[in-house]
C-alpha positions in Angstrom: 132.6 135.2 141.7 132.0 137.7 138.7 127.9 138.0 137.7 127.3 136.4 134.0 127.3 138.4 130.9 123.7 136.7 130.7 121.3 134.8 133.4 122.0 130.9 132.1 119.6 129.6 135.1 116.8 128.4 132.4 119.0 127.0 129.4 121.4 125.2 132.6 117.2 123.2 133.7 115.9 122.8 130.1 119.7 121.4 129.1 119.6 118.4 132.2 116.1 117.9 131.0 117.0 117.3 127.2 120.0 114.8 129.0 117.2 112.8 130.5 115.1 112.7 127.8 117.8 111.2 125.5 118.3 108.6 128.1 115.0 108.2 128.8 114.6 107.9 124.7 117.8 105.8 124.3 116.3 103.3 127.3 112.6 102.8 126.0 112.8 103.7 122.3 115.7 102.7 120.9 114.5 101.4 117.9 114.7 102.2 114.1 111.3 104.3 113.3 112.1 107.7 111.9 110.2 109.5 114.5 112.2 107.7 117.1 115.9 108.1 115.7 114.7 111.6 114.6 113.4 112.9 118.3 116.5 111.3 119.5 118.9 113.1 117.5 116.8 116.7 118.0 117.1 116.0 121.7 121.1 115.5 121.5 121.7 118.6 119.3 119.3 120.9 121.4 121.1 120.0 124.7 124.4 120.0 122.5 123.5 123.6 121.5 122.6 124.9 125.2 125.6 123.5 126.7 127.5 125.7 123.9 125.6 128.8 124.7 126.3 128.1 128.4 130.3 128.0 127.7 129.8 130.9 125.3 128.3 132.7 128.0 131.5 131.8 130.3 134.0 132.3 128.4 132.9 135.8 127.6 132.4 136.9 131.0 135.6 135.8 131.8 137.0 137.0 128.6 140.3 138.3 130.2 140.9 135.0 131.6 140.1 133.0 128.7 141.9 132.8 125.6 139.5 134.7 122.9 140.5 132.1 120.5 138.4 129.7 122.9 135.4 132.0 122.8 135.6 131.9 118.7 135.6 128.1 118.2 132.5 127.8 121.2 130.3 130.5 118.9 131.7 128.5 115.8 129.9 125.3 117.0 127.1 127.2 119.0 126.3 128.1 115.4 126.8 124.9 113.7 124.5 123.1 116.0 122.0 126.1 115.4 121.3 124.7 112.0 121.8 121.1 112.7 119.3 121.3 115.4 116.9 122.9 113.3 117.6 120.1 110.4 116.8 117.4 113.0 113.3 119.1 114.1 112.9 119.0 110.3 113.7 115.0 110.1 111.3 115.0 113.2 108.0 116.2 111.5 109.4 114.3 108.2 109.1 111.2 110.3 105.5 111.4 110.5 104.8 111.7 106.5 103.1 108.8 104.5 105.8 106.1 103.5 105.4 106.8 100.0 106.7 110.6 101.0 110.4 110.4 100.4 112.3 113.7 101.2 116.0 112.4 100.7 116.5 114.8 97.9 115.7 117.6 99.4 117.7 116.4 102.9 120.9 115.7 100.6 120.6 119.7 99.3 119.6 120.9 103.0 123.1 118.8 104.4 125.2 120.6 101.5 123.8 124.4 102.5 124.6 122.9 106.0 127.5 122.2 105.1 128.3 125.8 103.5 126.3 127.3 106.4 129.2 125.7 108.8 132.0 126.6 106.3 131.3 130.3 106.4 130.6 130.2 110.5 134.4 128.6 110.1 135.8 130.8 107.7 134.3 134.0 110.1 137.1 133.5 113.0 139.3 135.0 110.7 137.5 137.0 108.7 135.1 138.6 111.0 131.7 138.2 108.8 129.8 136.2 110.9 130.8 137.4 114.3 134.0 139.2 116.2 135.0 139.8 119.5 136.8 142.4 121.2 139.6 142.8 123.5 136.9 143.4 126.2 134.8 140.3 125.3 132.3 142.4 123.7 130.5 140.7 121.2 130.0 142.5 117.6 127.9 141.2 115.0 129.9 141.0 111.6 128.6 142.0 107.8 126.7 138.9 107.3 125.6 137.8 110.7 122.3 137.7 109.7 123.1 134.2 107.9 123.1 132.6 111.4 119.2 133.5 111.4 118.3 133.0 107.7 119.4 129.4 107.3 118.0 127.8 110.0 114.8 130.5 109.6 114.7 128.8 105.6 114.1 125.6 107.3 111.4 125.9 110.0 109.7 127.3 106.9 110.4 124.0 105.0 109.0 121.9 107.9 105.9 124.7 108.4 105.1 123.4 104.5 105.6 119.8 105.0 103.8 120.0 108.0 100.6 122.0 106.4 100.7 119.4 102.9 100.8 116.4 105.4 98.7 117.7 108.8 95.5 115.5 106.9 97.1 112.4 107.9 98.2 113.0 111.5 96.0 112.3 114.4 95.2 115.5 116.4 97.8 115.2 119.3 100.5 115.1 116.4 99.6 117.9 114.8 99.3 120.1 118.3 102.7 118.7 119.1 104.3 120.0 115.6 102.8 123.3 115.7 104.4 124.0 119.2 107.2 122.7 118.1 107.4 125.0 115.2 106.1 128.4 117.7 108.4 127.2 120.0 111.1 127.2 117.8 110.8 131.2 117.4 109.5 132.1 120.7 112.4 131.9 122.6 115.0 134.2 120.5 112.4 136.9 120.1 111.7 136.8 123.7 114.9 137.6 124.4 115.8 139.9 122.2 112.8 142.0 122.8 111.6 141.1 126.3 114.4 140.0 128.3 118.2 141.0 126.9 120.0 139.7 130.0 118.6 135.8 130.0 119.5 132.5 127.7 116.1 131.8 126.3 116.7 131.1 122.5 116.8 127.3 123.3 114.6 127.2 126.5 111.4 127.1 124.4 113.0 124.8 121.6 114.2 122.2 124.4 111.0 122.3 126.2 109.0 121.7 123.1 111.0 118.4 122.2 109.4 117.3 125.9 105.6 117.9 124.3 106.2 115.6 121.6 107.8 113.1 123.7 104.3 112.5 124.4 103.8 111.7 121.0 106.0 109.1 120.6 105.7 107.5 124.2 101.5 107.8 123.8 100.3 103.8 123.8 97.9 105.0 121.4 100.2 106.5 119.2 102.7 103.3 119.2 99.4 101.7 118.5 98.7 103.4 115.4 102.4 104.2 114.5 102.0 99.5 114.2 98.9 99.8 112.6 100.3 101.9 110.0 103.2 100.2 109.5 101.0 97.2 109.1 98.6 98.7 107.0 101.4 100.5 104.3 102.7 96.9 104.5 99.4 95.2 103.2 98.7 98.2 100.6 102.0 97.7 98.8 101.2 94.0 99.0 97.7 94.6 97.9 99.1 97.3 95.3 101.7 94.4 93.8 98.8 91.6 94.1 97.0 94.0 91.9 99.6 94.4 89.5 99.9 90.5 88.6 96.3 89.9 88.7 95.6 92.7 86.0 98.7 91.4 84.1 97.6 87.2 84.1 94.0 88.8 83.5 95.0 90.6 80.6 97.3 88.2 79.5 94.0 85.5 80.0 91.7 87.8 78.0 94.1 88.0 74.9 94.8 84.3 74.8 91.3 84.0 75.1 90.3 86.5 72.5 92.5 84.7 70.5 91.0 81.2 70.3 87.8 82.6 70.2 88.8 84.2 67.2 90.4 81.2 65.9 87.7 79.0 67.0 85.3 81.0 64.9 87.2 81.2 61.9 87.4 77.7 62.2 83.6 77.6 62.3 83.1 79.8 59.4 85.0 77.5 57.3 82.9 74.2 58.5 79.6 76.9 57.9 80.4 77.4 54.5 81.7 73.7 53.5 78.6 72.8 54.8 76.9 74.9 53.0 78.7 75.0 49.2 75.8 76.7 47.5 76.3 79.8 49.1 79.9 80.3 48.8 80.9 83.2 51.6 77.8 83.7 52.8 79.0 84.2 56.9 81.8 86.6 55.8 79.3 88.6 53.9 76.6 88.6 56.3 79.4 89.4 59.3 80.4 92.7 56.8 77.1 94.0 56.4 75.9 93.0 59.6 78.7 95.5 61.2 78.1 98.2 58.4 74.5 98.4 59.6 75.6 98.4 63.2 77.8 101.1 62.6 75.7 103.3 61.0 73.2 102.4 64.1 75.7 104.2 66.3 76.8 100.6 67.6 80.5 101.3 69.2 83.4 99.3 68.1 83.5 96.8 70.5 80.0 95.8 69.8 80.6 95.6 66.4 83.2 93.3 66.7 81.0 91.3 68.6 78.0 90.8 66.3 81.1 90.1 63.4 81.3 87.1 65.6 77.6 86.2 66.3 76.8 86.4 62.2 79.7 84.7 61.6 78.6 81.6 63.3 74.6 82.2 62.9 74.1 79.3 60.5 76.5 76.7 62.7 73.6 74.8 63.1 73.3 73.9 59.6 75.9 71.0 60.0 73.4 69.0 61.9 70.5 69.4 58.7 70.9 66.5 56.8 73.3 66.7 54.0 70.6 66.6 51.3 68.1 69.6 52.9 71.4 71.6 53.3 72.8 71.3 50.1 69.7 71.7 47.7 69.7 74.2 45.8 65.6 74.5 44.6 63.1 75.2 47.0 62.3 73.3 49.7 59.1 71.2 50.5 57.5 71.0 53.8 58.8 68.5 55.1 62.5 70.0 54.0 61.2 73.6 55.1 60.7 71.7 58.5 64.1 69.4 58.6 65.8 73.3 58.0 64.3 75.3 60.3 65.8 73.5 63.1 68.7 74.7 62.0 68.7 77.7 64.9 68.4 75.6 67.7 71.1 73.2 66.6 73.0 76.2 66.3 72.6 77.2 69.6 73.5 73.6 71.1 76.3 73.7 69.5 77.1 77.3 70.6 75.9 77.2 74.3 79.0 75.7 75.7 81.0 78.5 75.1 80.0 80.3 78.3 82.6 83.8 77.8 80.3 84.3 74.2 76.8 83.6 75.5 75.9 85.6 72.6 76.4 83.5 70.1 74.0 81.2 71.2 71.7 83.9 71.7 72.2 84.9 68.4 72.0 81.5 66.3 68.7 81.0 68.0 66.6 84.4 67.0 68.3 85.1 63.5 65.0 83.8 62.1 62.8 85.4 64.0 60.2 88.3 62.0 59.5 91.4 63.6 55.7 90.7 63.4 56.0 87.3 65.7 55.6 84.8 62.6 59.3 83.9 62.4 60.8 80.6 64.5 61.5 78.9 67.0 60.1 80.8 69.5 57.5 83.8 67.4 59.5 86.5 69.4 58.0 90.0 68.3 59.4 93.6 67.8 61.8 94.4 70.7 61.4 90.8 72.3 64.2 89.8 69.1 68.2 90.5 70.0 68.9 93.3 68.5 71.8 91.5 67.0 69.8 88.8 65.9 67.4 91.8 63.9 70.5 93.3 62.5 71.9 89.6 61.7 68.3 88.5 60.1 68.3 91.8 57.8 71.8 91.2 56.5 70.8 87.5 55.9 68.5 88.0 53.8 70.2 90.9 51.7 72.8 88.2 51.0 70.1 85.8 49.7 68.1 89.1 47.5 71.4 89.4 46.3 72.8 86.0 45.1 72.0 83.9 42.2 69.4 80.8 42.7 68.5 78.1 40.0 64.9 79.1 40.4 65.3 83.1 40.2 67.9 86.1 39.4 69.6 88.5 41.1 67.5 91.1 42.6 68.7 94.7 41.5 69.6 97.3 44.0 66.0 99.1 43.4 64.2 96.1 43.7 66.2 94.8 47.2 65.3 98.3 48.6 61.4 98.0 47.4 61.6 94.5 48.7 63.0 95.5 52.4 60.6 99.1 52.2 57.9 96.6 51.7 59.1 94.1 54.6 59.5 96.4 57.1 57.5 96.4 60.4 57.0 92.8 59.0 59.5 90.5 58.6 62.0 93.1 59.1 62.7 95.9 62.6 62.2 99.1 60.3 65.1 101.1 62.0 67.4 98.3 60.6 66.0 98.4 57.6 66.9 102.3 57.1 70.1 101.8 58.2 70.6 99.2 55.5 69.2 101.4 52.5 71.7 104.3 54.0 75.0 101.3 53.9 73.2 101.0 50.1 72.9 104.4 48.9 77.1 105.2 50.4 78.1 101.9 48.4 79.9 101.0 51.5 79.5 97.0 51.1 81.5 94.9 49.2 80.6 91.3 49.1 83.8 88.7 49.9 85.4 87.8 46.7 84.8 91.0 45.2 87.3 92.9 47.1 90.7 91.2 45.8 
């Protein structure tokens, strides 16, 4: 019996244990998981590819025996199953990515240079590019032999950076599995080209690496967390979608709430001012002014819209003052000065039950309040007032300065200013107060009715 063109002892033991690793694989974890049908399918290829390099090794030692066309289709598929193999070690480490990683892109573009890789391997019997063989069974390498290294060398290098963006995620014995894998992938071809020329080794260390991460799929703890992860990427896209709806009916909850709040107060300002017939627009010009002073208080828009709201309804309560007190237009007497100052807490019975604008009641309640602690219902003093019920009780009375009365004219723009210079720290919180004179001197407010 002739000796072998190369000592096939070590791919012959690392191919019968890749057999009984499939079967052990296709008997215990024949299931769907990636990591499974992926290990399987590595496993298959790798022994696929040492049995070729086995019968490679054969047919060239018995070269003048064998038909040489024989020896060109076993290199052919040797070849092929070099880059398929590598491709499935690349599903492998894939397998272990986040479920919201999807690589089926770049797998379609890998399987069409595959199949390119293959075509040219093919098209070499003929051509001699790849690989040619003498009449001696001498083995010469062909112009673009180098192809059989680079593709499969192009994607170890693709799993190296998958494995690196991903390794954060993977328990510890994963990544020490995956970064043998990926030596081991190497370390047998340059063994043997530089160490030891006469012996198979370029899948010994591949094969035997495929048996280290066995232990990562068979580990209880890692089919343990391999379920709690399932479970858990189960419950966050659950959560994720819950998420989704709840934001939606909330949003959709806050705009149709939004919506009869604002319809709800218009509705108010219209019963305000029916009530109250001798001052015609008075809640749509103390909302204006009241905002006009907020903004130039550096109030943001969203709180502006708010105390809109609150002046809008401030007088509410004046639908519960009798009908006579509310309507009169001289001044009032004690005992009418009294009946009309319980005007603010009617207001804010009225207002209280709307719980999503506790606001409002706050400010129907304090827009009479002075800055000094003399106003009512409760003598609240200096920062003790809602700032929104200050701004709301400075606007208030600008409308009244600035409307007609039976008993008096219309103050003048000098003699409003003098009249709130003189007030403030009084009746009035002085920063509003120079707010309002800087809305004045910019001629910012217009009154309702004046802007048509």
């Amino acid at each position: 019996m002739r000796p072998l063109a190369y000592n096939i002892d070590f791919e012959l033991a690392v191919m019968i244990l890749l057999l009984m690793l499939s079967g052990y694989l296709y008997r215990h974890f024949n299931g769907n998981s990636k990591n499974n049908i992926a290990l399987r399918r590595a496993a298959h290829v790798e022994a696929l590819l040492i049995f070729f390099d086995i019968l490679a090794t054969i047919t060239v030692t018995y070269a003048d025996v064998i038909p040489i066309a024989i020896n060109y289709i076993i290199n052919v598929l040797y070849y092929s199953c070099i880059g398929l193999s590598t491709f499935c070690v690349l599903l492998f480490i894939e397998s272990f990515s986040p479920e919201d990683k999807d690589y089926t892109r770049f797998n379609r573009i890998n399987m069409i240079f595959y199949a390119i890789y293959v075509a040219i391997n093919v098209i070499g019997i003929w051509t001699g590019w790849v690989f040619s063989i003498d009449n001696n069974g001498a083995f010469l390498f062909g112009p673009i032999h180098n192809i059989v290294y680079v593709y499969p060398g192009i994607l170890i290098i693709e799993c190296l950076i998958i494995f690196i963006i991903m390794s954060h995620t993977m328990e510890r014995v994963q990544n020490i599995s995956i970064i043998l894998l990926l030596i081991f992938s190497g370390l047998g071809a340059t063994m043997q080209l530089y160490l030891f020329p006469d012996i198979l080794l370029a899948n010994v260390t591949p094969g035997l690496a495929l048996f280290i991460c066995l232990f990562t799929v068979v580990s209880p703890n890692y089919q343990e967390l391999t379920t709690k992860k399932n479970e858990l990427e189960k419950a966050k896209s659950e959560l994720e979608q819950q998420v989704i709806e709840r934001t939606a009916e909330s949003r959709a909850k806050q705009k149709r709430d939004s919506e009869m709040a604002d319809e709800m107060i218009e509705a108010m300002k219209t019963m305000i001012d029916d009530s109250n017939t001798n001052r015609e627009n008075h809640s749509e010009n103390v909302s204006r002014l009241s905002v006009l002073i907020a903004k130039e208080m550096g109030f943001s828009k969203a709180e502006r819209e708010k105390l809109y709201s609150m002046a809008v309804v401030h007088d509410i309560g004046i639908i519960g003052i009798d009908e006579e007190v509310a309507l009169k237009t001289g001044i009032y007497t004690p005992e009418e000065r009294k009946e009309m100052q319980r005007h603010p807490l009617i207001g804010e019975q009225i207002l209280k039950p709307i719980t999503e604008m506790p606001e409002l009641a706050v400010a129907a309640r304090s827009h009479h309040e002075r800055y000094d602690g003399k106003g009512y219902p409760d003598h609240l003093k200096g920062d003790e007032i809602p700032i929104f019920a200050r701004i709301i009780c400075v606007a208030d009375s600008y409308d009244a300065m600035t409307e007609k009365r039976p008993y008096r004219e219309v103050f003048t723009k000098e003699h409003v200013k003098s009249e709130f210079q003189r007030c403030a720290g009084k009746q009035y919180d002085p920063r509003v107060v120079r707010a309002l004179i800087h809305v004045m001197d910019k001629n910012e407010y217009t009154p309702a009715g004046e802007d048509l």
